[in-house]
BASE-736637 format. One line per field, with one value per residue (C-alpha): residue number from 1; residue in three letters; x, y, z. Coordinates in Angstrom, 1 decimal. Example, Ala and Ser with C-alpha at 12.3 -4.5 7.8 and 13.67 -1.06 7.14 Angstrom:
i <- 1;2;
aa <- ALA;SER;
px <- 12.3;13.7;
py <- -4.5;-1.1;
pz <- 7.8;7.1;
# end
This chain:
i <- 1;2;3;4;5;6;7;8;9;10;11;12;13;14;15;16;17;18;19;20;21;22;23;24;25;26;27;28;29;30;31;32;33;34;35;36;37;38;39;40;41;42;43;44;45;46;47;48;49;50;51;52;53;54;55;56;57;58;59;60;61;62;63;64;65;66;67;68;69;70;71;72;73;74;75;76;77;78;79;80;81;82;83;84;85;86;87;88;89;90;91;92;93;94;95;96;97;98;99;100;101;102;103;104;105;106;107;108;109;110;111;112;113;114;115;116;117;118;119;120;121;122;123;124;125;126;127;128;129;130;131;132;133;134;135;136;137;138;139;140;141;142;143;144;145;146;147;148;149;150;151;152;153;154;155;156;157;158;159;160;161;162;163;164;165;166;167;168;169;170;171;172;173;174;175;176;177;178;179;180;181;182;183;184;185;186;187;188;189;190;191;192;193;194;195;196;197;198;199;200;201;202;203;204;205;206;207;208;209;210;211;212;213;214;215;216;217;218;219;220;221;222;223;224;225;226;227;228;229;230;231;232;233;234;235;236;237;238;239;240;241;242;243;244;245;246;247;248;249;250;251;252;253;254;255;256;257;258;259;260;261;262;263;264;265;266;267;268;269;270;271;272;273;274;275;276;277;278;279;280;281;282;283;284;285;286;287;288;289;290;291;292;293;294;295;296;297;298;299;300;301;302;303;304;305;306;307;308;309;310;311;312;313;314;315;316;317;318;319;320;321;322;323;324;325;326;
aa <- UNK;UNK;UNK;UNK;UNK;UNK;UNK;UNK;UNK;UNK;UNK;UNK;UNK;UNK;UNK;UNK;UNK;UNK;UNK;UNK;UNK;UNK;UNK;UNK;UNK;UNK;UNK;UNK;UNK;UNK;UNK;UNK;UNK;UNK;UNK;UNK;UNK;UNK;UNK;UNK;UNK;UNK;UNK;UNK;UNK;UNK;UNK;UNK;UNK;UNK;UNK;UNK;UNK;UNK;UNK;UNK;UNK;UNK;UNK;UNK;UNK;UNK;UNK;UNK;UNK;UNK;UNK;UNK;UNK;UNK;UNK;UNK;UNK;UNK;UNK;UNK;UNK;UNK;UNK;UNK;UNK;UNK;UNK;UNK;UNK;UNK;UNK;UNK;UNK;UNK;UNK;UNK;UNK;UNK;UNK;UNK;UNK;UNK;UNK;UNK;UNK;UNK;UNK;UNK;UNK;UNK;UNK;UNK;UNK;UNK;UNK;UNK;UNK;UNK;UNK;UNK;UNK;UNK;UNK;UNK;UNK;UNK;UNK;UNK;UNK;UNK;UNK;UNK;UNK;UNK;UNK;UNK;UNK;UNK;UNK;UNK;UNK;UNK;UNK;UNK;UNK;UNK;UNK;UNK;UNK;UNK;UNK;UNK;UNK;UNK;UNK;UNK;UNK;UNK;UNK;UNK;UNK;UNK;UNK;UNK;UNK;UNK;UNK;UNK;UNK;UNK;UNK;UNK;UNK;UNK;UNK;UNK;UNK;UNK;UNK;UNK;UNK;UNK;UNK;UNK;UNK;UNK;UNK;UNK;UNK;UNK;UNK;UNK;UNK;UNK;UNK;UNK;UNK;UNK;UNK;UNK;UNK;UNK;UNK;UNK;UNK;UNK;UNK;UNK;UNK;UNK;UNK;UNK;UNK;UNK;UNK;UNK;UNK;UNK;UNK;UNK;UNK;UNK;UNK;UNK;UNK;UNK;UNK;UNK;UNK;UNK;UNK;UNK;UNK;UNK;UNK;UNK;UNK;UNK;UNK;UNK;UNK;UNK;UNK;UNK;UNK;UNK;UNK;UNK;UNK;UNK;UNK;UNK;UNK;UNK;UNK;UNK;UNK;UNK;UNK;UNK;UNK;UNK;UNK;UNK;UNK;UNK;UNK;UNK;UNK;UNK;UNK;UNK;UNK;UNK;UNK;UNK;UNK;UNK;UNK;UNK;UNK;UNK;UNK;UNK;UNK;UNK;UNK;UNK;UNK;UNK;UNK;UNK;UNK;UNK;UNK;UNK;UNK;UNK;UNK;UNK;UNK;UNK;UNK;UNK;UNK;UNK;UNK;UNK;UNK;UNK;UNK;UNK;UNK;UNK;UNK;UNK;UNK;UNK;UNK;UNK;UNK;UNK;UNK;UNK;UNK;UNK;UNK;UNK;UNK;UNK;
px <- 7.0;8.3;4.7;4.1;6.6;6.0;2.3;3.9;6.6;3.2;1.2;4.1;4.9;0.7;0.6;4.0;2.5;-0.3;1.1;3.2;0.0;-1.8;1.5;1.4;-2.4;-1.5;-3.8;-7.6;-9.3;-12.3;-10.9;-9.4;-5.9;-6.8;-4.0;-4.5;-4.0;-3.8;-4.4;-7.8;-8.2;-6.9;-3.3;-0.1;0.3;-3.3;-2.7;1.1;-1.8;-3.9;-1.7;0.2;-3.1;-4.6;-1.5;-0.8;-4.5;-3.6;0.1;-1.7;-4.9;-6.6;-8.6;-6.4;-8.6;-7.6;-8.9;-8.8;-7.7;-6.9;-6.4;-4.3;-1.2;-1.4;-2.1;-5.8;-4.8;-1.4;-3.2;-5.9;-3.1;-0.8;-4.4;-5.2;-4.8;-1.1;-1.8;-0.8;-4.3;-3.7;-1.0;0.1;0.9;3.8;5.7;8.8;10.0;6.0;6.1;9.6;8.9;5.6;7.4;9.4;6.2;3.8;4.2;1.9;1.4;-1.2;1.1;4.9;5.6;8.3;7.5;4.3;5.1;7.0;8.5;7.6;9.6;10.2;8.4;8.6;11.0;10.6;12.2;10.6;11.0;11.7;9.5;9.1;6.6;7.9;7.9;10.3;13.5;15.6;16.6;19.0;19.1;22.0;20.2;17.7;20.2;21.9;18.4;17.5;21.1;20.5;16.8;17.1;13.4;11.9;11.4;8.3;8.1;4.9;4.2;1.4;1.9;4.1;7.0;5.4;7.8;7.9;8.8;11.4;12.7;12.9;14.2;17.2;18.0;17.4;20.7;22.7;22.9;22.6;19.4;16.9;13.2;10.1;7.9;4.3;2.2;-1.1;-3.4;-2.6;0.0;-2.5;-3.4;-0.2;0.3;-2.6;-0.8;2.9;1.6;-0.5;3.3;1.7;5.0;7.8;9.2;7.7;9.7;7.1;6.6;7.0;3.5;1.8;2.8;4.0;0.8;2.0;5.3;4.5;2.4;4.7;3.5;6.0;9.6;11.5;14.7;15.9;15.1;16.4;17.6;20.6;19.2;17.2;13.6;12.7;9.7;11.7;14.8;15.8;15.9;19.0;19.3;20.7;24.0;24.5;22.6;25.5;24.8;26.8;25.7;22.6;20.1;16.5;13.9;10.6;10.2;7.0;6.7;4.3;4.2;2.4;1.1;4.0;4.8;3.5;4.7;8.2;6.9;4.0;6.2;8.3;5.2;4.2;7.8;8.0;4.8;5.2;8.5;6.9;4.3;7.3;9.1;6.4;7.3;3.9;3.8;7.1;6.0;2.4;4.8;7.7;5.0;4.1;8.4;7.8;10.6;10.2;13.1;12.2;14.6;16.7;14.9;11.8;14.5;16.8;13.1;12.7;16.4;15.6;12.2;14.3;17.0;14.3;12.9;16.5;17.5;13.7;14.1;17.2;15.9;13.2;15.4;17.7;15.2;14.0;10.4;9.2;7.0;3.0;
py <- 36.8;33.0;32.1;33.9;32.0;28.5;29.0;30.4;27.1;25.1;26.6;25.9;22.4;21.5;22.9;20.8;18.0;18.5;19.3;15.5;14.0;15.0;14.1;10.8;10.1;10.8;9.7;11.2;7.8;10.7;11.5;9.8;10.7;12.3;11.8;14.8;13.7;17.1;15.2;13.3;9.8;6.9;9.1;7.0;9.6;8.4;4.6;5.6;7.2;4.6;2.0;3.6;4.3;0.8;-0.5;2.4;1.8;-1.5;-0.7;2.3;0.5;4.0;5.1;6.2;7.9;9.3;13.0;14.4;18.0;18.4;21.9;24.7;22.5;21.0;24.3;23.4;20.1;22.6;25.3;23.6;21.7;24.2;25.6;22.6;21.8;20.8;17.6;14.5;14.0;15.7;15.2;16.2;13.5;15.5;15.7;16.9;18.4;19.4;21.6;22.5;24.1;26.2;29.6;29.6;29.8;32.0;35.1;34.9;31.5;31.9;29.6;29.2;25.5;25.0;26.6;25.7;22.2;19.4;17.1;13.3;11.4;10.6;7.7;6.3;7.2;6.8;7.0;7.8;6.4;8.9;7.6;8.7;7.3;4.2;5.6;8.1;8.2;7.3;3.6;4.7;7.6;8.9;9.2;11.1;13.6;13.6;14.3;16.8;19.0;19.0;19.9;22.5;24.1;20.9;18.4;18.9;17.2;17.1;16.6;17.2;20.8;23.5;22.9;18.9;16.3;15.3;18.6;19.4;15.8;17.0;20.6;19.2;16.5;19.5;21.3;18.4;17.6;21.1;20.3;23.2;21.2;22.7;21.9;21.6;21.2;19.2;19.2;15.3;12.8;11.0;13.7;14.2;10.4;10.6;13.5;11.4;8.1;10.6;11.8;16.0;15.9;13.6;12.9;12.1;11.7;9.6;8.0;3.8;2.8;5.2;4.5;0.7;-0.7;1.1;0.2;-3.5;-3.4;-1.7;1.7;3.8;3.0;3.3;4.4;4.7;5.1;7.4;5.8;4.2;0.5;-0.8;-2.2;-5.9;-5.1;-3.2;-5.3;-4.6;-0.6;0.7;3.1;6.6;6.3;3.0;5.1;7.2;10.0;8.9;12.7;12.4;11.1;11.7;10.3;12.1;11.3;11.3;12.0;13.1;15.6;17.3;21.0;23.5;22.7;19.4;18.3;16.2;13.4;13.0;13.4;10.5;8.7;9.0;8.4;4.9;3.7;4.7;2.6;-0.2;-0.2;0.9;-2.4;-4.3;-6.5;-7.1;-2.8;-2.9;-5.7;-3.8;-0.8;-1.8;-3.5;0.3;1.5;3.1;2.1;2.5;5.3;6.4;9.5;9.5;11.8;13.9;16.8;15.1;15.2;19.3;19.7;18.0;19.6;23.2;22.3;20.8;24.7;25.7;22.9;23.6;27.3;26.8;24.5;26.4;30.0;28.1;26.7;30.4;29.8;33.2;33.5;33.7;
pz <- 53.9;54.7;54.7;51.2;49.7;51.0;49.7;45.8;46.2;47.0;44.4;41.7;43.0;42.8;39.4;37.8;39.7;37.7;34.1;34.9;35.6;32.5;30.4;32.3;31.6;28.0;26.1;27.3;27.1;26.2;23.1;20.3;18.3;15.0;12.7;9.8;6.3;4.0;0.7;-0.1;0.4;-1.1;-2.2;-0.8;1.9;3.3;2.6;4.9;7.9;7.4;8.0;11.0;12.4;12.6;14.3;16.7;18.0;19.2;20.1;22.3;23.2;22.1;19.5;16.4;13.4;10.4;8.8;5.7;5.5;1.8;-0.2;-0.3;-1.4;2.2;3.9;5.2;7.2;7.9;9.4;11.2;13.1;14.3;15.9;17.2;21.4;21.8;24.3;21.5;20.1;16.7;14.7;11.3;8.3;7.1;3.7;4.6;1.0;0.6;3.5;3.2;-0.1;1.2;2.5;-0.9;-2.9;-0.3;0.4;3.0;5.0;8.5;10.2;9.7;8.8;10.9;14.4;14.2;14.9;17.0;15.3;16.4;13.8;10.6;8.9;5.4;2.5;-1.1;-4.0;-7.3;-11.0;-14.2;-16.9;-20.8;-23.0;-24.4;-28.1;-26.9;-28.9;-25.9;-24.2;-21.4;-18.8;-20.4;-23.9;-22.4;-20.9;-24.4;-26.4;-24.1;-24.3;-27.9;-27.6;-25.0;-24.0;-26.1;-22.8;-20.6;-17.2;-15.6;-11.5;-9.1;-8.6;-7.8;-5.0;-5.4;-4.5;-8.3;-9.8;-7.0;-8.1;-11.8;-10.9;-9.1;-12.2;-14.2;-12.0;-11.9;-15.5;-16.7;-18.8;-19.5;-19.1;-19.3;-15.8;-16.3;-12.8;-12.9;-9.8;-9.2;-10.4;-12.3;-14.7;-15.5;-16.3;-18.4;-20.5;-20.2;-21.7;-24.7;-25.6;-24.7;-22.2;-22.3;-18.9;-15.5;-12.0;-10.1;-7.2;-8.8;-7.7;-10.2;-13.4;-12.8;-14.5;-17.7;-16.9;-16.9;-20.3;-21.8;-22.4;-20.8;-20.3;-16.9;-17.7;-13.6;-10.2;-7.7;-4.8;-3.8;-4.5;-7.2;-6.4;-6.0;-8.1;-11.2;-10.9;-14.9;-14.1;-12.6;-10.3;-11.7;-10.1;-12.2;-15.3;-15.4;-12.9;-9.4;-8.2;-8.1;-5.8;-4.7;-2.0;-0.1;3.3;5.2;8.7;11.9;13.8;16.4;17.3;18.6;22.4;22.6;25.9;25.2;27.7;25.0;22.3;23.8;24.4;20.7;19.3;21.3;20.0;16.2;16.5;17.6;15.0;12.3;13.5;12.6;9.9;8.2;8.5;6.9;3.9;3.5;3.3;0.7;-1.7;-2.8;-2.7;1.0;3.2;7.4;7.6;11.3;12.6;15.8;17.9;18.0;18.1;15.2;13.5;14.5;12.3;9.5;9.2;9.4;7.3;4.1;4.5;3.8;0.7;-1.0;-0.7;-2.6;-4.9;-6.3;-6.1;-8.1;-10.8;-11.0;-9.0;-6.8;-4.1;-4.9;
# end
């Protein structure tokens, strides 16, 4: 019986030996990190992988490569990592308030977007820009909030999609100054742009790089922007706290993550490196010149909470703005 146990102790001891090897050898100099971008290329969420990746390959001394997964309002790339092998070499380009939003509008989902991944951390934030054509009969923030109480049902604000950062962005203005817009989703930012500088809607909450060519020549009007600061490159626009509106405030994060029980020595592993490349300062300057600020979280497990709690905030959100499940 002694004997029988030695050789299970043996057996177990040989094989955690073995799982702290393969952490330790992290990364398979065989195989290459794929970093999954659910969005086509050239979007600001692929220029945020591409830019990680190039740096993380020579932080790691490995082979970092970017995929595009897009579709499915991220679901594709979603799906096809929470399937993938959970040893570090696919991870997840992840919009925190995109994926947050995805169990509020599905009824049906083949993966659950929280569970199905470890968090690594948090990368960029941005804030976004509300813009209005500039023959709009409004100058100030607080105009616009004035012309839209007394044209109730009459504003339209356009975004990327249902549960998109940019209508989430507009729902919750919407709440907090007790306005009654009209959302109309596009199936990219830059249709609805198209439509916002044509005067067919009237409002957009964008992400600054997008429509600061018309910004700069005049064509819309940037009446604030939603963080806590204003931006070197829109110094004249005041945030909406200085607009008027101290209550409100609004940033998307983007972060990475990895397949569901990803080994936390790999996670670690990752985490350290994506630091380094984070406190990079010509990663931070490449980063900022587009309004994407290096924001990374605490932890890989502080990531895991935030992740769960933006489920929680988006479902309300969208409840809230009177959005059901498809």
């Amino acid at each position: 019986m002694l004997k029988f146990l030695n050789s299970i102790g043996l057996t177990l001891g040989l094989a955690s030996l073995a799982f702290t090897a393969s952490a330790e050898q992290f990364p398979d100099p065989n195989q290459p990190i794929k970093i999954v971008v659910p969005y086509t290329a050239g979007g600001s969420s692929d220029f945020v992988a591409r830019t990680l990746a190039n740096k993380l390959g020579m932080v790691m001394k490995h082979s970092v490569v970017v995929e595009n997964k897009p579709g499915g309002s991220t679901v594709i790339g979603g799906d096809f990592v929470a399937r993938s092998k959970p040893d570090g070499h696919t991870l997840f380009l992840i919009g925190e308030l995109t994926n947050g939003a995805l169990p509020a509008l599905n009824k049906s989902l083949p993966y659950d977007p929280v569970t199905a991944f470890s968090g690594i951390t948090n990368l960029v934030e941005s804030p976004l820009v509300i813009v209005v054509p500039s023959d709009f009969p409004v100058k100030t923030l607080k105009e616009f909030v004035a012309y839209a109480k007394a044209n109730p049902g009459k504003i339209n604000y356009g975004s990327a999609g249902q549960g998109n950062t940019l209508h989430l962005a507009g729902a919750k203005f919407a709440g907090a100054t007790n306005i009654d817009m009209v959302h109309v989703p596009y199936k990219g930012a830059s249709q609805a742009l198209i439509d916002l500088i044509g005067g067919r809607i009237q409002v957009m909450f964008d992400l600054p790089q997008t429509p600061l060519p018309q910004i700069r020549d005049g064509r819309l009007r940037a009446l604030a922007v939603t963080s806590r600061k204003r931006l070197d490159f829109l110094p004249d626009v005041p945030t909406v706290a200085e607009a008027g509106f101290p209550n409100y405030e609004f940033t998307t994060r983007i972060g990475i993550a990895a397949p569901a029980k990803t080994p936390d020595t790999v996670r670690a592993r990752l985490e350290a490196d994506m630091k380094k490349v984070l406190a990079d300062p010509e990663v931070a300057k490449s980063l900022a010149e587009k309004a994407m600020y290096v924001s990374s979280t605490a932890s890989p497990a502080a990531y895991d909470r935030d992740l769960r709690l933006a489920v929680d905030t988006v479902t309300k959100l969208l409840r809230d703005a009177g959005v059901q499940p498809q």
